[in-house]
Z-matrix of the N, CA and C atoms (Angstrom, degrees):
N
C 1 1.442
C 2 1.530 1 111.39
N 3 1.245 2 108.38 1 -47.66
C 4 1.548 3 125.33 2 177.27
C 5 2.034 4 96.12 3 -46.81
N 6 0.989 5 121.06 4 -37.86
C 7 1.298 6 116.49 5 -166.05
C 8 1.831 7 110.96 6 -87.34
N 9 1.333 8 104.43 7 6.61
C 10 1.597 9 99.98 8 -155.10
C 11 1.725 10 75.39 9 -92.29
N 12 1.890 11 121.33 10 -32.53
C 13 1.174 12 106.14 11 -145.49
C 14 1.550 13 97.91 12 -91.72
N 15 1.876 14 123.51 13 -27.21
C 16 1.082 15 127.13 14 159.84
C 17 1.681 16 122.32 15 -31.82
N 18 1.048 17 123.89 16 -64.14
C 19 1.346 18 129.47 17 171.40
C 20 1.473 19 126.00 18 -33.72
N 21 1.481 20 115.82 19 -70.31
C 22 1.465 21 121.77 20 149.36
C 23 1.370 22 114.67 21 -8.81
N 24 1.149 23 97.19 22 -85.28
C 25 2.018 24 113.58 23 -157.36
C 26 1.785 25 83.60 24 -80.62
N 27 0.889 26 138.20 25 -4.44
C 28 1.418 27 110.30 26 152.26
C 29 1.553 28 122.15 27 -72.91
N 30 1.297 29 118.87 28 -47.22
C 31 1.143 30 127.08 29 170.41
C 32 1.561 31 113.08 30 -68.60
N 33 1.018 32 125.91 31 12.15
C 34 1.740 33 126.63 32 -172.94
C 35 1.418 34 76.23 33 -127.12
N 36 1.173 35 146.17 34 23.91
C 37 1.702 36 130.19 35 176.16
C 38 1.669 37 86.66 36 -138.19
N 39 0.824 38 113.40 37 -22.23
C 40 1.667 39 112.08 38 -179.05
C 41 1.183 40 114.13 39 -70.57
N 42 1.626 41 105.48 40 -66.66
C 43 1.496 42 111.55 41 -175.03
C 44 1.443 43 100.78 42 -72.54
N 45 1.258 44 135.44 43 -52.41
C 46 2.083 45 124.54 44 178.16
C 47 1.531 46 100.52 45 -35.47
N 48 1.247 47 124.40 46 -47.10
C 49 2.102 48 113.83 47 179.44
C 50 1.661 49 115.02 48 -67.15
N 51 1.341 50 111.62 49 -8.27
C 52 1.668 51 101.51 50 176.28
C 53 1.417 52 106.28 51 -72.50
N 54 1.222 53 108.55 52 146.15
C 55 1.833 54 116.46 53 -174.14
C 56 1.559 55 95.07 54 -107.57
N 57 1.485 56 113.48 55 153.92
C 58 1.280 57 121.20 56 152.99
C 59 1.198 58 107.10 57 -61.73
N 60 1.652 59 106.97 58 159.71
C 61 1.305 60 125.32 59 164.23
C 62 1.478 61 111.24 60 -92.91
N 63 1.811 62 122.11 61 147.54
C 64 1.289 63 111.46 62 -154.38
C 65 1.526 64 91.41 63 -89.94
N 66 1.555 65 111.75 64 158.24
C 67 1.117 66 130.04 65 168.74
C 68 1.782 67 109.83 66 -81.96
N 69 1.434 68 126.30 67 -56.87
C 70 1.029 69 120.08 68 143.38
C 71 1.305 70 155.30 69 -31.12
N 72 1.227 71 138.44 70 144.12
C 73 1.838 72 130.43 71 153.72
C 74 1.455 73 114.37 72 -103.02
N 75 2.024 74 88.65 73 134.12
C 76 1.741 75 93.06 74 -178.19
C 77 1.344 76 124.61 75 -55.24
N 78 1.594 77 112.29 76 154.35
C 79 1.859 78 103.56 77 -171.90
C 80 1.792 79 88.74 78 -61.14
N 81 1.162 80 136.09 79 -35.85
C 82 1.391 81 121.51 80 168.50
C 83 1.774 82 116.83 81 -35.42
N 84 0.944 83 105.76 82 -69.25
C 85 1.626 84 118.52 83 -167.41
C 86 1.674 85 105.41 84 -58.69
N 87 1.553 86 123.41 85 -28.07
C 88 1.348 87 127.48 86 -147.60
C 89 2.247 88 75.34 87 -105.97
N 90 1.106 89 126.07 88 -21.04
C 91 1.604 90 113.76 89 -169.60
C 92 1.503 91 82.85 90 -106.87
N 93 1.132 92 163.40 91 -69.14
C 94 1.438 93 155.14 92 169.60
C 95 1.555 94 93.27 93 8.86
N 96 1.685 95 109.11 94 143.93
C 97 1.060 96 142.56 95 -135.21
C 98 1.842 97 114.52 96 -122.04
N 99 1.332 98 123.61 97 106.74
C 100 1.537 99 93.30 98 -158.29
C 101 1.968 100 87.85 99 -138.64
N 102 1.268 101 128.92 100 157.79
C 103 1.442 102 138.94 101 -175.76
C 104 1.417 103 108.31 102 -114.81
N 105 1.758 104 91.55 103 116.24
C 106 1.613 105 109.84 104 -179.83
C 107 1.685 106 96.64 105 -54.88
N 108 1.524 107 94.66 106 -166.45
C 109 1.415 108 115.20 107 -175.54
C 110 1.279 109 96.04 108 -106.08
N 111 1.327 110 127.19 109 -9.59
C 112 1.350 111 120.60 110 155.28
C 113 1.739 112 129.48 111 -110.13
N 114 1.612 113 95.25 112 48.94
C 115 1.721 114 115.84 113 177.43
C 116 1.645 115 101.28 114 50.23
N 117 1.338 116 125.81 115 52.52
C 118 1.348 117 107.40 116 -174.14
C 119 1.785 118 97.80 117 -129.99
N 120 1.063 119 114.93 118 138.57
C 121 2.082 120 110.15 119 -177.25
C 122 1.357 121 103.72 120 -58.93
N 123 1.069 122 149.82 121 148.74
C 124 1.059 123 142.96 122 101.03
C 125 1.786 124 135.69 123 -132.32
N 126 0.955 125 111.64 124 166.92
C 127 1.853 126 121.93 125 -161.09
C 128 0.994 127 108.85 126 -62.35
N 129 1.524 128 118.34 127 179.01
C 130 1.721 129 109.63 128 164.79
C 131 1.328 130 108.34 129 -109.80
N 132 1.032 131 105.39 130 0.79
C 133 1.847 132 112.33 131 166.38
C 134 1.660 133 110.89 132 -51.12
N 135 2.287 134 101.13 133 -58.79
C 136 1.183 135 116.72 134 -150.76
C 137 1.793 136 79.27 135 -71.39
N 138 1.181 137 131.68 136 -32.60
C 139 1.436 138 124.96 137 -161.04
C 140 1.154 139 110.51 138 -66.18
N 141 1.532 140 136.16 139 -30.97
C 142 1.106 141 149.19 140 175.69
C 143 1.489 142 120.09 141 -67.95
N 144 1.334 143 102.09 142 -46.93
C 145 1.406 144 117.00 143 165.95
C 146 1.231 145 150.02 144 -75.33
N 147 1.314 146 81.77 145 12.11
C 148 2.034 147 102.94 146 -168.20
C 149 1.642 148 92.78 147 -121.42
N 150 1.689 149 114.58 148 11.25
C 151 1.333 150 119.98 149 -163.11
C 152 1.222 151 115.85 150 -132.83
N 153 1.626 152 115.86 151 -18.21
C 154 1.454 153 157.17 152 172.79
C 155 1.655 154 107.29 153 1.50
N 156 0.766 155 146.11 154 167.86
C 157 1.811 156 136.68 155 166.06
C 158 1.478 157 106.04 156 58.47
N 159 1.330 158 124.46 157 -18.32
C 160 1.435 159 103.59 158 -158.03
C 161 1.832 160 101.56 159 -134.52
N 162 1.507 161 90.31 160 151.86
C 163 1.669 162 96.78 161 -173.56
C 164 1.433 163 102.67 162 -73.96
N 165 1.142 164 83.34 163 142.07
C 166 1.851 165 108.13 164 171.61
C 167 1.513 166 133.97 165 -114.83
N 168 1.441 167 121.37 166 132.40
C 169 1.595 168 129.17 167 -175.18
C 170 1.305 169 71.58 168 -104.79
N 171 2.046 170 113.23 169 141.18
C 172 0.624 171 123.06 170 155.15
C 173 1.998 172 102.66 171 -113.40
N 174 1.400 173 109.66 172 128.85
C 175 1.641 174 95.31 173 -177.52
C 176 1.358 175 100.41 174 -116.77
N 177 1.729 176 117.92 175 119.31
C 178 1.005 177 105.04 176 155.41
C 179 1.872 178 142.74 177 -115.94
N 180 1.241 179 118.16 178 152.39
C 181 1.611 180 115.96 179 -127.42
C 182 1.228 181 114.41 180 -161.31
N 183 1.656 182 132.93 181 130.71
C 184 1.484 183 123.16 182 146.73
C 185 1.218 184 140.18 183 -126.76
N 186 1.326 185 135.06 184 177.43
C 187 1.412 186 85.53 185 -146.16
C 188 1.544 187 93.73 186 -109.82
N 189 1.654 188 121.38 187 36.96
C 190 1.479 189 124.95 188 146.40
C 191 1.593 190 122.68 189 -92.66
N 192 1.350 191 113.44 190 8.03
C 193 1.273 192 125.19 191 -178.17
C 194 2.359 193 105.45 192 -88.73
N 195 1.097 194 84.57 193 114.09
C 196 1.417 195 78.17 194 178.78
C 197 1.411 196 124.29 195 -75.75
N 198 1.785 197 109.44 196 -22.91
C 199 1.617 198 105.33 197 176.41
C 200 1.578 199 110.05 198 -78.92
N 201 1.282 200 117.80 199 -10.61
C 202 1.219 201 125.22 200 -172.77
C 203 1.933 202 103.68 201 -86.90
N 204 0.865 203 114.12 202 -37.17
C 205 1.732 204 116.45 203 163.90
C 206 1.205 205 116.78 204 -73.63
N 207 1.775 206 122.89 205 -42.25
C 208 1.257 207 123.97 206 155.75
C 209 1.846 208 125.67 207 -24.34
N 210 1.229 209 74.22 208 -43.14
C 211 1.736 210 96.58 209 -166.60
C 212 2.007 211 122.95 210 -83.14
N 213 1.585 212 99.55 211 -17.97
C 214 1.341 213 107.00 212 -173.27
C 215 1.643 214 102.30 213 -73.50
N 216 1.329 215 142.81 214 -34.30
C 217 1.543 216 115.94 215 -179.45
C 218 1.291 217 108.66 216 -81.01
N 219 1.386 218 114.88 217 24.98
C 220 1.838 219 113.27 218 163.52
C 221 1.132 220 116.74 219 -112.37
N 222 1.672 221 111.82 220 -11.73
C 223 1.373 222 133.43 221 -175.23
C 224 1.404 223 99.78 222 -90.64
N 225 1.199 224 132.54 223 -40.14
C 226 1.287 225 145.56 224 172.49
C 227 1.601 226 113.85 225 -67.69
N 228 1.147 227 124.06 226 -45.87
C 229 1.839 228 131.07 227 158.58
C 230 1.444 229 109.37 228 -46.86
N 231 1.489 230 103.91 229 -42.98
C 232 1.893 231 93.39 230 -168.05
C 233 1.824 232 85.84 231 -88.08
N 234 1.049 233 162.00 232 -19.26
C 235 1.162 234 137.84 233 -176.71
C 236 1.654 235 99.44 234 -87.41
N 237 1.147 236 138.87 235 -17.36
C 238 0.965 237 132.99 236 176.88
C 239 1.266 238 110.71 237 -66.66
N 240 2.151 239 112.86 238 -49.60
C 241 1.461 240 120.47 239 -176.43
C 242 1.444 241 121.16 240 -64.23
N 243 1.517 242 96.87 241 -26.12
C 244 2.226 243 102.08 242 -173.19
C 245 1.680 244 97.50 243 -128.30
N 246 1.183 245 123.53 244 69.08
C 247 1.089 246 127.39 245 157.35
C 248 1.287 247 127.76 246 -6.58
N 249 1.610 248 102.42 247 -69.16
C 250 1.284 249 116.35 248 -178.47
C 251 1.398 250 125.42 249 -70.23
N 252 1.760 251 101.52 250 -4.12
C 253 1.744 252 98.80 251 173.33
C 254 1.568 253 99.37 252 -78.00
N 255 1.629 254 104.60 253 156.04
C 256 1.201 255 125.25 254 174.26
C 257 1.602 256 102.37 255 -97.34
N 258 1.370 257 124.11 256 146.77
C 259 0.974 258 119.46 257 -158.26
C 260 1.699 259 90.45 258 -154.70
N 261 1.781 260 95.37 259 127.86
C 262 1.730 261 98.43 260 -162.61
C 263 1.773 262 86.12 261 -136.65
N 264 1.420 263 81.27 262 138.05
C 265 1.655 264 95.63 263 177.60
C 266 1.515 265 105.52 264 -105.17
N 267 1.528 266 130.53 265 137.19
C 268 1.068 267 132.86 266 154.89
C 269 1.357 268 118.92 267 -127.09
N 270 1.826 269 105.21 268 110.60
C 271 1.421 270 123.65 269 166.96
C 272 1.358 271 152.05 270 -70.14
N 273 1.755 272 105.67 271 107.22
C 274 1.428 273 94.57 272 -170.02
C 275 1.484 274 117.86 273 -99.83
N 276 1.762 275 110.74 274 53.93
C 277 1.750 276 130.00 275 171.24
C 278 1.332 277 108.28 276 -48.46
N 279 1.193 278 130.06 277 150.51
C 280 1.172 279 134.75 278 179.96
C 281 1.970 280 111.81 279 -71.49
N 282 1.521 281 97.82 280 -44.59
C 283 1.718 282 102.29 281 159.28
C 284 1.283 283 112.87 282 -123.45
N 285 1.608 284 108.38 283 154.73
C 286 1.707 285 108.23 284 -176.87
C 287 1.581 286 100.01 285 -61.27
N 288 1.758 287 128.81 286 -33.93
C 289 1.452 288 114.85 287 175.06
C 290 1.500 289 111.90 288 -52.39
N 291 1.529 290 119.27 289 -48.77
C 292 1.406 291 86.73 290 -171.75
C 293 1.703 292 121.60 291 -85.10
N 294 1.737 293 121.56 292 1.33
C 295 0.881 294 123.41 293 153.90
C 296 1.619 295 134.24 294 -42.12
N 297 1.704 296 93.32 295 -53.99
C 298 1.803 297 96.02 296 -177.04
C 299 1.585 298 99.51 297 -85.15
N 300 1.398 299 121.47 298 -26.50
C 301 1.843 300 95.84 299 171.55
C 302 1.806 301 114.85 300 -64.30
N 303 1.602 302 111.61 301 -31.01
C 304 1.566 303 99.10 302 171.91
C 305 1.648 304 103.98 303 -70.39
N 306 0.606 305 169.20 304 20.89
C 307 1.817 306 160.04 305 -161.98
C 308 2.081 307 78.01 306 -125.92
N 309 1.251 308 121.42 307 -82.28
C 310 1.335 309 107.65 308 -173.91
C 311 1.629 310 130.09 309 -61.23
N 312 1.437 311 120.56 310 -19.49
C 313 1.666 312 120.23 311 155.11
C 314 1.000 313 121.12 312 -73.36
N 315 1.443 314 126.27 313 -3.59
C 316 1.423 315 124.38 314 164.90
C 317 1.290 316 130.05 315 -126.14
N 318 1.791 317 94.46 316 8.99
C 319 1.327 318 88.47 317 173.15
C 320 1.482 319 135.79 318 81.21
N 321 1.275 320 117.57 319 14.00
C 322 1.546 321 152.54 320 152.37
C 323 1.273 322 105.90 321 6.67
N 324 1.369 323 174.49 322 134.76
C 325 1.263 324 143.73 323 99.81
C 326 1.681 325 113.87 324 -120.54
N 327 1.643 326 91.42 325 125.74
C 328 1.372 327 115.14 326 -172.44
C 329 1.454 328 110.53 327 160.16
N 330 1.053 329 124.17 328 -159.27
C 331 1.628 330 127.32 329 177.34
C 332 1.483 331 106.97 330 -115.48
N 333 1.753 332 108.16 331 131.38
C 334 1.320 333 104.30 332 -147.40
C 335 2.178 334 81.15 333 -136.91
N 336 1.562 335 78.76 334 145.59
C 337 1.784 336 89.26 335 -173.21
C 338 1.921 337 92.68 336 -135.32
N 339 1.098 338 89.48 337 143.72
C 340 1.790 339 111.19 338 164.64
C 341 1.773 340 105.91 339 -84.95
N 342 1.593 341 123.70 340 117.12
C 343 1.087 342 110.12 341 173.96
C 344 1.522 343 100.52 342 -97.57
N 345 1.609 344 103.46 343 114.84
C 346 1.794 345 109.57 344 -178.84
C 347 0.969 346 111.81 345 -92.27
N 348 2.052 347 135.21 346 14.17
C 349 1.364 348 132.81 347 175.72
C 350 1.832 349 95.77 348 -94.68
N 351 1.819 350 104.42 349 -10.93
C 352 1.350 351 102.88 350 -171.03
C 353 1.800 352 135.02 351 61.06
N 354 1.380 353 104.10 352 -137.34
C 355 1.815 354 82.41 353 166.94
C 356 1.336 355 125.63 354 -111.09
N 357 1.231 356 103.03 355 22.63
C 358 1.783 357 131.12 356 178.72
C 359 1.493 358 101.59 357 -88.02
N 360 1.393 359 125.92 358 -25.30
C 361 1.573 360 88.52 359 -146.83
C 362 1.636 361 101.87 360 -119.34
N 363 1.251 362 125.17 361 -135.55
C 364 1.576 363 117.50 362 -145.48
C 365 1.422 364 105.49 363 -79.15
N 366 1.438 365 113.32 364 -24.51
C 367 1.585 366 123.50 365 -170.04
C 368 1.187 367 106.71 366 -96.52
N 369 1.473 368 138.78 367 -43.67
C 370 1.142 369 133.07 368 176.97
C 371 1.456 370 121.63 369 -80.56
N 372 1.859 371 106.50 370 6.59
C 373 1.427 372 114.53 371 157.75
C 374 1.286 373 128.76 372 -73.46
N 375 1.532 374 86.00 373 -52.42
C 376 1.800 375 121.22 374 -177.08
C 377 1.384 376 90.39 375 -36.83
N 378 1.477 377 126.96 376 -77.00
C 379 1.489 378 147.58 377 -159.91
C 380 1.491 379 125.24 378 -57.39
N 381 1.708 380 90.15 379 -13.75
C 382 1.351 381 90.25 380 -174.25
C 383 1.784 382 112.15 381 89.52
N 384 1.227 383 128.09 382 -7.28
C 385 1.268 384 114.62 383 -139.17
C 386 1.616 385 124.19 384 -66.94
N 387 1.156 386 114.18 385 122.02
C 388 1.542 387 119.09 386 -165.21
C 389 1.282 388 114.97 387 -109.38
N 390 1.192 389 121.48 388 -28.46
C 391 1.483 390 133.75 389 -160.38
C 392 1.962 391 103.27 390 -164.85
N 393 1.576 392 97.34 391 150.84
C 394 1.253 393 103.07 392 173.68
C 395 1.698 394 83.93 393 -141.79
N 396 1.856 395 93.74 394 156.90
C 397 1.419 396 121.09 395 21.00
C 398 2.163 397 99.84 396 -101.68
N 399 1.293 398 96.55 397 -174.09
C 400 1.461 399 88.93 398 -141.12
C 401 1.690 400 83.55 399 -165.37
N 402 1.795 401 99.81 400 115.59
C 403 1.499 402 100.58 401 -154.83
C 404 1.887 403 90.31 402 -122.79
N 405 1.098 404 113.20 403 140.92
C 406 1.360 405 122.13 404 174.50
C 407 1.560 406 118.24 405 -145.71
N 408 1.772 407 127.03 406 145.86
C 409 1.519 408 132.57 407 -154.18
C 410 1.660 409 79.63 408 -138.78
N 411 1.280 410 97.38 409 133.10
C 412 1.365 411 136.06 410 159.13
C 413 1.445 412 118.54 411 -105.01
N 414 1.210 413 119.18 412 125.78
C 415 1.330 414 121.24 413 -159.33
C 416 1.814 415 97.01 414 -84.95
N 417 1.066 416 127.45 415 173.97
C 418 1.620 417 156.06 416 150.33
C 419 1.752 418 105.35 417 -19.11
N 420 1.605 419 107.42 418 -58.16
C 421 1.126 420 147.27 419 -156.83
C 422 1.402 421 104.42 420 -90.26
N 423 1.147 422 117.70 421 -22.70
C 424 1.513 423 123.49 422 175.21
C 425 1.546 424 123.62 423 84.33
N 426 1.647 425 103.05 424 21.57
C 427 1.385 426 122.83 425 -164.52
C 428 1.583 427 100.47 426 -109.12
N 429 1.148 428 125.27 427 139.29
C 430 2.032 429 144.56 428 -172.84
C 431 1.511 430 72.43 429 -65.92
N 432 1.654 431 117.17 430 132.95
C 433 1.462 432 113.01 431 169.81
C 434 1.830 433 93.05 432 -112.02
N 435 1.858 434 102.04 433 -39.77
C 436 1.632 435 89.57 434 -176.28
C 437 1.899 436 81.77 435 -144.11
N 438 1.728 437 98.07 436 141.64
C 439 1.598 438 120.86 437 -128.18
C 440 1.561 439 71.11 438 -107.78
N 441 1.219 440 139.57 439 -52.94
C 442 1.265 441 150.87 440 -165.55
C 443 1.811 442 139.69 441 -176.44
N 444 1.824 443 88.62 442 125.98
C 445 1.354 444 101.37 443 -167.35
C 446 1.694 445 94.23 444 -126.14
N 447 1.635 446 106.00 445 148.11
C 448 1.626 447 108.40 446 171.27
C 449 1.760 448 105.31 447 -112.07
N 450 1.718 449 112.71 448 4.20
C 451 1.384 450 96.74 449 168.48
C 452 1.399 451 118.38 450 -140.88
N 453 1.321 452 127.16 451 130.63
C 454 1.493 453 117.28 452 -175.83
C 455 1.624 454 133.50 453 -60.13
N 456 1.450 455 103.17 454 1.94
C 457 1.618 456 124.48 455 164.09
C 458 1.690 457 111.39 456 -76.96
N 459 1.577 458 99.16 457 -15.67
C 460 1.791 459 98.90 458 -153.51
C 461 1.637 460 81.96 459 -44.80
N 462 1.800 461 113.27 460 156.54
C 463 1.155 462 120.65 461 141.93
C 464 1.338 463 142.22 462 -70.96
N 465 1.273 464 107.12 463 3.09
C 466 1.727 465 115.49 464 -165.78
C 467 1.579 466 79.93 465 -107.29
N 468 0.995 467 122.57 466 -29.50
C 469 1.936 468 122.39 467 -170.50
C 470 1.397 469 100.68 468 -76.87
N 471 1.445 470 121.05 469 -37.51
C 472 1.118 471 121.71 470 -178.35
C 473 2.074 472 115.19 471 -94.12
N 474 1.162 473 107.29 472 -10.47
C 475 1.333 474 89.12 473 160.78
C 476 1.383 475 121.11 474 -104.88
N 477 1.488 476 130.72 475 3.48
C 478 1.606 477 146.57 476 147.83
C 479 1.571 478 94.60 477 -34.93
N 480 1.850 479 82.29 478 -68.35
C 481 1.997 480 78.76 479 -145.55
C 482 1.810 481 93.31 480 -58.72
N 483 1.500 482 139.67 481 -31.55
C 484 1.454 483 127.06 482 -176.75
C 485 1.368 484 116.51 483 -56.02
N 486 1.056 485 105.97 484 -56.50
C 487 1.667 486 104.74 485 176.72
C 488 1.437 487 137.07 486 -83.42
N 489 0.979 488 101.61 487 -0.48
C 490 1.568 489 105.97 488 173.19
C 491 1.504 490 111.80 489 -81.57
């Protein structure tokens, strides 16, 4: 009997420690440091903001990652299905050369950044980042709508990008 009530309040201590996922990015993650496709710095603030009103796929990816190539003719279906999403790649290639030759062997289209803090630095903290590839939607509003996905089929990735 003693065990019927153990169980319960274990699981009522389990689920009370799950945290939300933030809707926000830390002023860390939003000043973090990332290289256009034309070798130029810029933030992930300015990246956000040059994007303002409009939903965002964020994909992140390199192009020695095999689930992350796995994953581009699904990445390519949803830009086909939501047009109007903007869809931003951030690369964690070992060099920006072999970064921008994967963006053209595979056929890239969107706005594509080299992350040179890699998986050390303020953004790939913020995120948690553990694994790629590693898909995230920014709302209209400029609010994290879905914090983290590892497949471009997810359904929660795919009803972001519909309704927003």
């Amino acid at each position: 009997m003693k065990y019927l009530f153990i169980i319960p309040l274990f699981l009522v201590t389990i689920l009370s420690c799950q945290t939300e996922e933030p809707t926000q990015f830390s002023e860390e993650a939003l000043q973090d440091t990332f290289i256009t496709i034309n070798d130029e710095t810029i933030t992930f603030a300015k990246i956000l903001e040059k994007h303002k009103g409009k939903t965002i796929l964020i994909d992140i990816w390199a192009t020695w990652c095999r689930d992350c190539i796995e994953e581009m003719p699904r990445v390519k279906a949803l830009q086909q299905e939501v047009p109007d999403v903007v869809f931003v790649f951030l690369s964690l290639d070992r060099s920006t050369s072999s970064w921008k030759k994967g963006i053209n062997t595979y056929n890239l289209k969107g706005d594509h950044y080299f992350m040179q803090s890699g998986w050390d630095g303020p953004f790939a903290d913020f995120i948690d980042l553990d694994w790629i590839s590693r898909y995230m939607v920014v709302g209209p509003d400029g609010q994290i709508k879905l914090f983290d996905a590892i497949k471009a089929n997810n359904i929660h990735l795919r009803e972001q990008l519909i309704t927003n």
